[in-house]
N, C-alpha and C positions, 0 to 999 in steps of 0.2 A: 791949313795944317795938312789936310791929304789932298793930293790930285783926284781930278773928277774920275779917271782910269780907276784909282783907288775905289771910291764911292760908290763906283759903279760894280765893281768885282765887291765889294763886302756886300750892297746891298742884294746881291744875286748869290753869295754863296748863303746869307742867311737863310734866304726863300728855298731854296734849293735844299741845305740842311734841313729845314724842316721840314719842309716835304716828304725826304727820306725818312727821316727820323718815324715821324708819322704813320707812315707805310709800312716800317717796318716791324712797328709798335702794333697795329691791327694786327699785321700775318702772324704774331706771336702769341697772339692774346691768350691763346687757346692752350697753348702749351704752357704759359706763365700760368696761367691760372690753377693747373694741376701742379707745378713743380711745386709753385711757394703757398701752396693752402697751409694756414697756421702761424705764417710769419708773422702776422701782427704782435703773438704773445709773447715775441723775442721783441719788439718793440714794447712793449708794457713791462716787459723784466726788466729791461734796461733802464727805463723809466723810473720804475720804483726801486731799482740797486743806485740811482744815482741821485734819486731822491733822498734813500735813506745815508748814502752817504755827507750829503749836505745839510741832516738833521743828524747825527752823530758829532759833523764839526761845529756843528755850532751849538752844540750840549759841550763838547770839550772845549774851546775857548773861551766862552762865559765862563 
C-alpha cells in the first residue's frame, strides 16, 4: 500500500513530532500553568449544563 520511502518519512516525522511537541510542552509549563489556573470549573459547568440537559429531555419525552 505505501513505498518503503513512504514508511520511512511517516515513521520519522511521527518521532520527530513528538519530540517537538514534547519540548515544547516542558518550555511552556510554566506559563500554562498561570494562564489557565481554574479551568477545570469551565470543565465541570459544562459537564453538569449537559448533564442537566439530557435529564430535562428525557423528563420531556416520557
Amino acid at each position: 500500500m505505501f513505498s518503503s520511502g513512504q514508511m520511512i518519512f511517516a515513521i520519522f516525522f511521527v518521532i520527530a513530532f513528538s519530540i517537538i511537541i514534547t519540548y515544547m510542552y516542558r518550555k511552556d509549563i510554566k506559563f500554562l500553568k498561570n494562564t489557565y489556573r481554574g479551568v477545570h470549573w469551565v470543565l465541570i459547568g459544562f459537564i453538569v449544563f449537559f448533564s442537566l440537559l439530557l435529564f430535562l429531555k428525557k423528563m420531556v419525552n416520557d
